[in-house]
N, C-alpha and C positions, 0 to 999 in steps of 0.2 A: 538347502536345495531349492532352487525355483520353481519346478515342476515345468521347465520347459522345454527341456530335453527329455528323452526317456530315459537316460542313464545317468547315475547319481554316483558318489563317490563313495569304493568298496575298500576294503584291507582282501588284499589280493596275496600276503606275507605278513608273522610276526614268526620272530627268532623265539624257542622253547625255552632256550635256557643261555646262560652267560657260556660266550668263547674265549678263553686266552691263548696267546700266541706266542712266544716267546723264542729269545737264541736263535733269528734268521737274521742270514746279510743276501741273501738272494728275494727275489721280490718273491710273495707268499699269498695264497689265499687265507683271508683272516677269518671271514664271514662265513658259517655255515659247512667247512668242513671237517671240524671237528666232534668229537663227542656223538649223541644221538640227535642234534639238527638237521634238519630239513633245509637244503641250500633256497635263497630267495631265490621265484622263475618269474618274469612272465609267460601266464599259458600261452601252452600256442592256442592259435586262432584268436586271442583277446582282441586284436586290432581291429573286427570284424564284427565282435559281441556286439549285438544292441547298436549297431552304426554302420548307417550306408558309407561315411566316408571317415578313413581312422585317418584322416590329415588333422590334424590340432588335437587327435588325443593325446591325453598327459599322463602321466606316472611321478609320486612324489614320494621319495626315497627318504627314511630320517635313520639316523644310527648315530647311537648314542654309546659313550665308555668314558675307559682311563686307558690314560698313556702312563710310564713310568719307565724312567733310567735309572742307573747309576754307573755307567759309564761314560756321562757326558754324549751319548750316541746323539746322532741325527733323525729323523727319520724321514720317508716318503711315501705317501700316500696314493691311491689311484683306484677308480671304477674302471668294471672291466660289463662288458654284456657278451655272452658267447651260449652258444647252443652244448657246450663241453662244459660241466664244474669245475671249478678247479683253474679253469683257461684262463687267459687276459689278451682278448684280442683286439685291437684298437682300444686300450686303455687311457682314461683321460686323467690325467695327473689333477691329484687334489689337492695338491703342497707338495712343497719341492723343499729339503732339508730343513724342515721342522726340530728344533732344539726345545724338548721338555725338560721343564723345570727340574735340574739333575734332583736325586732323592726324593723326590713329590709322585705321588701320584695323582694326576690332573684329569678334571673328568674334559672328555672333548665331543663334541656333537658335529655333523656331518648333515648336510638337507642340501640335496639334487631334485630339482624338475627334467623329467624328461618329457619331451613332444616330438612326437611323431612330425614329422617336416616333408618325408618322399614315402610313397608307397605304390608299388607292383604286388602283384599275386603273390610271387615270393622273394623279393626283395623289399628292406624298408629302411628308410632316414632314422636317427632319433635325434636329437638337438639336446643338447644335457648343460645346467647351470649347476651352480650353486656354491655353498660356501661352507667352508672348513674352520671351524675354530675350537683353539685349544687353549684351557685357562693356564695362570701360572700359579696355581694353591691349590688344594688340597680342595675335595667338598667342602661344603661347608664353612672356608675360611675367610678371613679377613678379605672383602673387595680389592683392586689390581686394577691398576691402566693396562696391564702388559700381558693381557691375553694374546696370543699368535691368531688370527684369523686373518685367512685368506679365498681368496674369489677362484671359481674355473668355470671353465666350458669348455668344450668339445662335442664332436658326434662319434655318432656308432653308425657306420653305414655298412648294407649290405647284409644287415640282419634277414633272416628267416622267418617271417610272421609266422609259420605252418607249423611251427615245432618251439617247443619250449626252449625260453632264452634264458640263462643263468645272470644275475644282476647282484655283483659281489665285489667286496673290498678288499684290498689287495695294500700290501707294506713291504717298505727292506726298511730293514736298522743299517746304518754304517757301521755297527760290531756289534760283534755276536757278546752277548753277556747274560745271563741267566735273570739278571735287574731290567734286562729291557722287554719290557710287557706291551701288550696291546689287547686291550679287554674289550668286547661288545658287549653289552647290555641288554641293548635294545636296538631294534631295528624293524622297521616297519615297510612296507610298499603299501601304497594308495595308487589305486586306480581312479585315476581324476574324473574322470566324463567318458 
């Protein structure tokens, strides 16, 4: 930190404990509905905390797991920000038919910046990158050229700054199979500046 702002970068979210997912062909909240976690928010009012102007504040998103098939399934990924858990309203696709390594379990990591880009009292922009990538081996195995990673962006407009906003990841399998898993690990929110 420089010490030239007054506000430094927090963990504003960590996931308590591992989520799996399993046996959905309808798109699913993955992130923090299940078990005894705590869904990732932005608080309401953060956009305001410690800053005359929340235009270029950032949020940095990491979520970390395993995928695993064995039905050959596909999968699709997606952020979702909504003031409802559970919701996906303006969802920004994170990969679009994703094919894991059949019978492997593949660890895959996820890392979005969001920035705030338009802001009203109660309306706000957020601008979201980032990149999706999924190995093809096992932890720990032999190195691979043929990891799957891929790029997105999108926004969330018309967010709520006044009230807590849910920031969660969201999947469909192309078939339902008891082999087709989607594990979190880890997931973290960073409140940038």
């Amino acid at each position: 930190m420089s010490n030239n702002t007054p506000v430094g970068a927090e963990l504003l979210y960590t996931l308590s404990s591992a989520i799996t997912k399993n046996t959905f062909t309808t798109q699913a909240a993955i992130s923090g509905v299940l078990g005894t976690n705590t869904v990732c928010a932005l608080p309401a009012g953060w956009l305001l905390a410690d800053s005359p102007n929340p235009i270029g504040r950032s949020l940095k998103l990491d979520i970390a797991g395993t995928i695993a098939t064995t039905s050959a399934a596909t999968f699709a990924g997606a952020l979702g920000m909504d003031p409802t858990a559970g919701t996906i309203n303006q969802g920004i696709t994170t990969s679009g038919a994703l094919a894991p390594t059949a019978a492997i379990t593949c660890p895959f990591r996820l890392e979005a910046i969001y920035t705030c880009t338009a802001y009203l009292t109660s309306t706000a922009t957020f601008q979201v990158n980032g990149t999706w990538k999924v190995e093809s081996v096992a932890s720990g195995g032999v190195p691979t050229t043929s990891a799957q990673t891929s790029g997105f962006s999108g926004t969330h407009t018309g967010i709520d700054p006044r009230v807590a906003n849910y920031i969660e990841f969201f999947g469909t399998w192309s078939a339902s199979a008891a082999g087709n898993t989607t594990t979190i690990q880890q997931m973290l929110l960073w409140g940038l500046n």
